[in-house]
N, C-alpha and C positions, 0 to 999 in steps of 0.2 A: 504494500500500500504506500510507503513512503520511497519507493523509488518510483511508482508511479506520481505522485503528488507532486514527487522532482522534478520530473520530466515536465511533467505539463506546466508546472511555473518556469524552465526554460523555454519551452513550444513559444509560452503566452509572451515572455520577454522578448523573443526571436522577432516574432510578429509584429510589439509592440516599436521595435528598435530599426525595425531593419528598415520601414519609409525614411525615419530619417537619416540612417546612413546611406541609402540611394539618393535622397536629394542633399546632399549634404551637409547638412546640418551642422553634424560634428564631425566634418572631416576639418583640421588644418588650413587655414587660411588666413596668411600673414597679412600686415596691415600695408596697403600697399602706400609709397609715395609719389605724390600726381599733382600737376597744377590744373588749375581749373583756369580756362580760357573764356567758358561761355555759362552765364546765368538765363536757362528758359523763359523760369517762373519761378516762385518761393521754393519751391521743390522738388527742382530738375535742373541740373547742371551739365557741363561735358568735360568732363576728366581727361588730361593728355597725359599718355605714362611713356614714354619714348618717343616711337611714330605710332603708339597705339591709342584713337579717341574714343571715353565710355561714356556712353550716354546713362547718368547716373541718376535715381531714383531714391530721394529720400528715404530711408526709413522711419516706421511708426508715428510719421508727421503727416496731416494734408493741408496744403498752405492754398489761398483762392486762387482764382486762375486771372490769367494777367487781363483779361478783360472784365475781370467782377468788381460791382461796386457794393458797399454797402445802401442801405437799405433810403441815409441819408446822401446819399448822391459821393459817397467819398471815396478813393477808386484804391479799394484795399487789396485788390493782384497786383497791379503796378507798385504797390507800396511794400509789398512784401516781398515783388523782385528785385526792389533797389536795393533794399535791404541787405537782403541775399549778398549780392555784387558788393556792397560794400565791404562786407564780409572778407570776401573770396575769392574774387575775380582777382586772376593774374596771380594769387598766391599759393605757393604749396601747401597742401591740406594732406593728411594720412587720410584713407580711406577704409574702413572696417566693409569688406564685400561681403552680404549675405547671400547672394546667389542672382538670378535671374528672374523676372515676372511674365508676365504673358505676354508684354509687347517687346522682349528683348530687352530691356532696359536691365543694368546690373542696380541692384539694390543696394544701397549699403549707408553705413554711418559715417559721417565726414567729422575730422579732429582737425582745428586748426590751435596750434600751442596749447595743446592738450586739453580744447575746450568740444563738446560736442556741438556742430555747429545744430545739427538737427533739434537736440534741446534747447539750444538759446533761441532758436526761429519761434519754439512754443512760450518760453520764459518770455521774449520782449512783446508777445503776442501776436508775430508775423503769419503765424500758424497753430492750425489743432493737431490734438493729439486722436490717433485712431481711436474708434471707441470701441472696442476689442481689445486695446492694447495690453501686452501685459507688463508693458514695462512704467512700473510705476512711479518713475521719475519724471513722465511725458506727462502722467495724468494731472500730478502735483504742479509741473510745473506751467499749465493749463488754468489749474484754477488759483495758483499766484497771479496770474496775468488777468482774469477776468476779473480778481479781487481790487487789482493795483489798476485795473482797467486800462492795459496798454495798447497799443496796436490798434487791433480788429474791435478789442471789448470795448475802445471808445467812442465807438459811434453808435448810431440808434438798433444797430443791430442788422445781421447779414443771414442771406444763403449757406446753411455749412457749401465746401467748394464740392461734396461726393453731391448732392442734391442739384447743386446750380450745375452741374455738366450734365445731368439726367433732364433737368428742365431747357436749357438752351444751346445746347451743343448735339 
């Protein structure tokens, strides 16, 4: 009975492990270093790493899209891609790769002087945090900003940016 009981709590481990070692999850993957040439939008950039250009995907953030305005006419995409750019354009940033999304885009978390840029975009409230997220320093630093009413939270109120691309895009 308890070699069978064994077996099957490997079986269920096997099972439970192995999507994420096919998608990588937890394979090895160093931080790479890259300048950043081009700002999209609050949260999409293009990474040069030699002669190699990535089209980079924020993680765990959604920042609005560079034609959305808030609700009181205040054009909070353009605001969060200046932002951005002020940032990181033209500077070397580490970038943490999580893998790849649906449209090619490599995912990942950008450090510039060991600061995560993707949580400062939510902290100055350039951007939200996914709300699925499980990373709970997004969330936090999500409702500092709506507290301190920076960015987005200072105006009469907006389209989350997953809703305004279902409505007008």
């Amino acid at each position: 009975m308890q070699v069978l009981k064994s077996q099957s709590v490997k079986i269920l481990f096997s099972l439970l492990l192995l999507p994420s070692i096919l998608t990588g999850i937890y394979s090895y993957r160093p931080d790479l270093r890259c300048k950043c040439i081009r700002v999209l939008d609050g949260d999409t950039v293009i990474l040069k790493r030699g002669s190699q250009s990535l089209r980079v995907r924020l993680s765990f953030i959604d920042a609005p899209e560079k034609s959305q305005y808030s609700f009181d006419k205040v054009p909070i995409g353009l605001e969060s891609k200046l932002f951005l750019e002020k940032l990181i354009l033209n500077k070397t940033v580490k970038l943490k790769n999580f893998g790849k999304d649906l449209y090619s885009r490599t995912i990942g978390e950008i450090f510039y002087q060991n600061y995560s840029i993707n949580e400062l975009m939510v902290t100055q409230g350039m951007a939200i945090s996914f709300m699925n997220n499980k990373k709970i320093r997004f969330n936090i630093a999500e409702y500092k900003a709506k507290i301190q009413r920076k960015g987005i939270w200072k105006t009469s109120g907006f389209y989350e940016p997953k809703k305004y691309r279902k409505m007008f895009k």
